[in-house]
N, C-alpha and C positions, 0 to 999 in steps of 0.2 A: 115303413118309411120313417125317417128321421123327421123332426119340425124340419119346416122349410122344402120338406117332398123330395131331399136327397133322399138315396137306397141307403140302406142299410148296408153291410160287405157280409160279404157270404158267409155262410155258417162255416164252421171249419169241418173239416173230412171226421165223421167216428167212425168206430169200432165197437159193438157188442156195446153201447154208453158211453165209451168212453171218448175221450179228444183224441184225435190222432193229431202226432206232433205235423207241422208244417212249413217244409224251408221254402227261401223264397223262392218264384215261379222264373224268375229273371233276375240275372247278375250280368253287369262286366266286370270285365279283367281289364287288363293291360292292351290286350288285341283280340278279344273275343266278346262276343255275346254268347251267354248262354243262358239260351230260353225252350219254354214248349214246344212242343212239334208241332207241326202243319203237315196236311198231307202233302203237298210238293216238295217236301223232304225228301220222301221214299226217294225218287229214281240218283237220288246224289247220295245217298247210304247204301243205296244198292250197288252203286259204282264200285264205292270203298269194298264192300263184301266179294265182291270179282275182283280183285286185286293179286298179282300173284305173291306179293310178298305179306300183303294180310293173310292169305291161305296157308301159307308155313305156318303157323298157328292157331288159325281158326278156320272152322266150316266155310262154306260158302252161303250166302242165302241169295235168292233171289227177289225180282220184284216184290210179286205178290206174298215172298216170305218175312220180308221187308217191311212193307205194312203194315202186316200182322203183329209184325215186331214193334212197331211206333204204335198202332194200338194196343198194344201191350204196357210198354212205357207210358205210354197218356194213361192209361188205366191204373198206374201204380201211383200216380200222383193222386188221386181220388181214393183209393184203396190206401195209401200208407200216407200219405203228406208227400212225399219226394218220389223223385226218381231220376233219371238221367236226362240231360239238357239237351236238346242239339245245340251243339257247337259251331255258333257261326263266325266267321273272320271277321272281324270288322275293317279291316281294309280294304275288302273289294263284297261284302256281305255272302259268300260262299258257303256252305256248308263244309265246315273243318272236318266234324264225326260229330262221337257224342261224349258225353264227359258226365260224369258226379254219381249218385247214388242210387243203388238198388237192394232192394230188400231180399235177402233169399230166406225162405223158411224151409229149405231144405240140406242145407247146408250139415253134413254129417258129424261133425265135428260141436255142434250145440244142439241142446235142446232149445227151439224154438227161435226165433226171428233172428236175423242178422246182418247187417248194414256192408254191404262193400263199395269201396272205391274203384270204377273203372274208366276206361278210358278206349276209345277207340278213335283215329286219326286218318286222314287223307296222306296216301304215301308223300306227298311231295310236301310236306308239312312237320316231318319226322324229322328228329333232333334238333329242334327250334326251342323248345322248351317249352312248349303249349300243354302238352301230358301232365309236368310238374305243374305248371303254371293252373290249370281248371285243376287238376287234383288239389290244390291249394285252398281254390275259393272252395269245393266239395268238403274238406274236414273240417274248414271255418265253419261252414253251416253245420254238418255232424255237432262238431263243438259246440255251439250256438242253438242250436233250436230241438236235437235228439238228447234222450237221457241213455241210450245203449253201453255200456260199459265198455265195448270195444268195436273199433271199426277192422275189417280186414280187406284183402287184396288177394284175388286169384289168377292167376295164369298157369301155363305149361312149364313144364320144367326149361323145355329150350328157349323161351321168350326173356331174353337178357335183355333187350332193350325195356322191355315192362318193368323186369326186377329190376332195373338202374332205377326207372322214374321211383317205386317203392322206396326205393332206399331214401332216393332226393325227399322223399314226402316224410322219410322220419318213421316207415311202417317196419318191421325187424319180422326177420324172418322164421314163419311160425311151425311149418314142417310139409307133410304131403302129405295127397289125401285120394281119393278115387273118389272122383263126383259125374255125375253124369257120363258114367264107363269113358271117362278120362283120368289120366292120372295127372294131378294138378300140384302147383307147389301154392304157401300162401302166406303171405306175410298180415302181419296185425300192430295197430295201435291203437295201447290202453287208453282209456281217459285219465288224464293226469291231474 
């Protein structure tokens, strides 16, 4: 306790001793919040993942795989400092998707940890500019609070809408890869 019996703020996330960097837990934008999960997330994430035009390039997951998923991402903000936001509208407080950063340490193409930018959206929300828009606030923080030498960006090869926002974000395209017996395209920005 601090004089005066305020708390103290919490220790920051490590690693093996070390500080794990840590961006912020909540941002807005323009028209979004983007903050931590809660569980009554799941059944509006799960929506998006039934989707049939989110399915043209990605899995399906269900409820209970949905969950799993958001304790996954709440887990990497404790394990890494970051991870991805749920994305809520601030116009009517909705669950948009999810937006900002994840850590893959499996990522074939490095040895060792690697930051991407992703993005996933509620269909009736697409080409509004919301993808660029959180991908924006996500590289400011990248910029700002990580020391990683390069942020990247995956999707499929046929997800043209994804590689547009990439481009809008300034990320140049890095080649293709086989990840997760998919075959993925991937764009990257250095730190400048």
């Amino acid at each position: 306790m601090r004089k005066g019996g305020s708390p103290l703020p919490p220790e920051p996330p490590s690693r093996a001793g070390q500080l794990v960097p840590h961006i912020p837990e909540e941002l807005r934008t323009e028209r979004m919040l983007l903050r931590r999960w809660r569980a009554d997330d799941a059944e509006a994430l799960a929506a998006i993942y039934t989707d049939p035009d989110y399915l043209e390039h990605m899995r399906a997951l269900d409820l209970e795989q949905t969950r799993a998923q958001i304790e996954r991402l709440d887990r990497a903000w404790s394990a890494e400092g970051y991870g991805q936001w749920a994305a809520e509208d601030r116009a009517d407080g909705s669950l948009a998707g999810r937006i900002g950063l994840l850590c893959h340490r499996d990522w074939p193409l490095v040895d060792g940890p690697v930051p991407e930018v992703g993005w996933v959206l509620r269909r009736d929300l697409w080409g509004r500019g919301l993808a660029t828009e959180g991908g924006r606030a996500a590289i400011a923080c990248w910029r700002e609070h990580l020391d990683d030498p390069q942020l990247i960006s995956i999707t499929r090869p046929a997800n043209r809408r994804s590689r547009a926002v990439m481009g809008r974000l300034g990320l140049v395209y890095g080649g293709e890869a086989r990840w997760h017996d998919h075959d993925v395209i991937w764009h990257a920005l250095d730190r400048a």
